[in-house]
C-alpha positions as CSV (number, residue, x, y, z in Angstrom):
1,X,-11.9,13.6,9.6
2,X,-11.4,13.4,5.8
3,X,-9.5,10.9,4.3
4,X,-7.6,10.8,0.9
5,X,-8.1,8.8,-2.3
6,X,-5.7,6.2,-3.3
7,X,-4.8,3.5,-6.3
8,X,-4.7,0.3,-5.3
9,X,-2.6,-1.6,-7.9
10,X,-3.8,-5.4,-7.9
11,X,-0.9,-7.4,-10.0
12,X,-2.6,-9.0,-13.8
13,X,-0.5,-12.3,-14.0
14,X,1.2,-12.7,-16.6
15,X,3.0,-15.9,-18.7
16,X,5.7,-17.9,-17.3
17,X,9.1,-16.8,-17.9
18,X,11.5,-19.1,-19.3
19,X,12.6,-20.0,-15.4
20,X,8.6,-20.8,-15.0
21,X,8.5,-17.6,-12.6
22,X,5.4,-16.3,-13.0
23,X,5.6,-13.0,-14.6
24,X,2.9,-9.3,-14.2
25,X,1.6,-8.2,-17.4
26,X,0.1,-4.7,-16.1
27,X,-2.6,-4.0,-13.1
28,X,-6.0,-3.3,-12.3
29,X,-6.5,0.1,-11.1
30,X,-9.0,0.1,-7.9
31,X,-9.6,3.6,-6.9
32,X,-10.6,4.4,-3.0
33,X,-11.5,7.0,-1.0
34,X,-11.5,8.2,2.6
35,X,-7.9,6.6,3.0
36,X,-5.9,7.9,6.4
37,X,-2.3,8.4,5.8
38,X,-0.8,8.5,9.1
39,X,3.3,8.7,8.7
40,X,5.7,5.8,10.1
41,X,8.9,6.1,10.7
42,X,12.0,7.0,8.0
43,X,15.1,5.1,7.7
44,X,18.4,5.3,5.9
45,X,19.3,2.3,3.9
46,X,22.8,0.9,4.5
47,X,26.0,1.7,3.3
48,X,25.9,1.0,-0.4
49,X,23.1,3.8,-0.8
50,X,24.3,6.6,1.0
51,X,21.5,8.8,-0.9
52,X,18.8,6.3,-0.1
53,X,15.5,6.2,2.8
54,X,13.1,3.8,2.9
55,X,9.7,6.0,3.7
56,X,7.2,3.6,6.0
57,X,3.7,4.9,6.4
58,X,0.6,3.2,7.5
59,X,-2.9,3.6,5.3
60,X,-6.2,3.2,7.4
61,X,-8.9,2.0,4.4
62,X,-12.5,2.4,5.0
63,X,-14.6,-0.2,6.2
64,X,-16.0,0.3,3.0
65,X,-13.3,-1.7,1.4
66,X,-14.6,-4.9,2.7
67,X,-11.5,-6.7,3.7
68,X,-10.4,-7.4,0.2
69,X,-6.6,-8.8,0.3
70,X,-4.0,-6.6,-0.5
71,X,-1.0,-9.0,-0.5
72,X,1.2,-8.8,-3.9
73,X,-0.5,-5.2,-4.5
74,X,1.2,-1.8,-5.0
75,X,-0.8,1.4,-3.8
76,X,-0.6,5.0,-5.3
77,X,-0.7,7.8,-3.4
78,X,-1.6,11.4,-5.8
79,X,-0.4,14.7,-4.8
80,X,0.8,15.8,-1.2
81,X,3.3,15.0,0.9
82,X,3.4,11.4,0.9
83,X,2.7,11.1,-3.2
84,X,4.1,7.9,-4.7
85,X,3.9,4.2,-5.2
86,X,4.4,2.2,-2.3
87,X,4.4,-1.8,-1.9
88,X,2.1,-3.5,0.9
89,X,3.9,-5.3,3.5
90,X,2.5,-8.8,4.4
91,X,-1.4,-9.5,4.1
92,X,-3.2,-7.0,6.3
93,X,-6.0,-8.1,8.2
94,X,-9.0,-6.0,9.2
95,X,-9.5,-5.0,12.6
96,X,-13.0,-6.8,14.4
97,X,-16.0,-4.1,13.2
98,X,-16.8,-4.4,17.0
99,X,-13.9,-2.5,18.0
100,X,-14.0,0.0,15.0
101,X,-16.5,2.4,15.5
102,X,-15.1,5.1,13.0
103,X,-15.4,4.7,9.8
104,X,-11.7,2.5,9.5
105,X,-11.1,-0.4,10.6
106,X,-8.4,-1.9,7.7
107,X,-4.3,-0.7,8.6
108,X,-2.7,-1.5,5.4
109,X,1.1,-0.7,6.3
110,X,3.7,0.5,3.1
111,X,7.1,1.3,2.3
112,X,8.9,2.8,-0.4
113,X,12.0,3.1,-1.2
114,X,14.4,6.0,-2.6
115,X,17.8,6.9,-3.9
């Protein structure tokens, strides 16, 4: 199996804004490769957005990666079928090593949405 590369988009904080919310001033760029992309399930988006889906997918990283958090971040997905921006959900966790014996063992699930 061959994965794909992705972006993952860590948030730069930024100053306060005049509320004393804490504002992004830009990301960090952290390219990886041998991502699976394996498709969730679509949904439509209520009745105010007639044109709108919210696209759910779930991104198996490498063990590679380490285990790094992902909470706050934003991953980019190039050309294909699924290319886009799409916001991690929670904090994933990696799965134990001793239970992972491909090379992933990190599900990173995401969600955009559109229209």
């Amino acid at each position: 199996m061959r994965g794909r590369d992705v972006t993952v988009l860590v948030p730069v904080a930024g100053p306060v804004d005049r509320f004393g919310n804490p504002t992004k001033a830009g990301y960090d760029r952290i390219d990886v490769s041998g991502v699976l992309i394996a498709p969730g399930a679509s949904s439509d988006m209520e009745a105010s957005r007639p044109e709108g889906a919210v696209v759910a997918l779930t991104l198996h990283f490498p063990k590679s990666w380490g285990g790094a958090s992902l909470r706050g971040c934003d991953i980019e997905i190039g050309n294909g079928p699924w290319a886009g921006t799409y916001r991690v959900i929670g904090d994933p966790k990696p799965y134990d090593e001793r239970n992972t014996p491909t090379r992933w063992n990190f599900p990173v699930e995401v969600e955009a949405a559109d229209g």
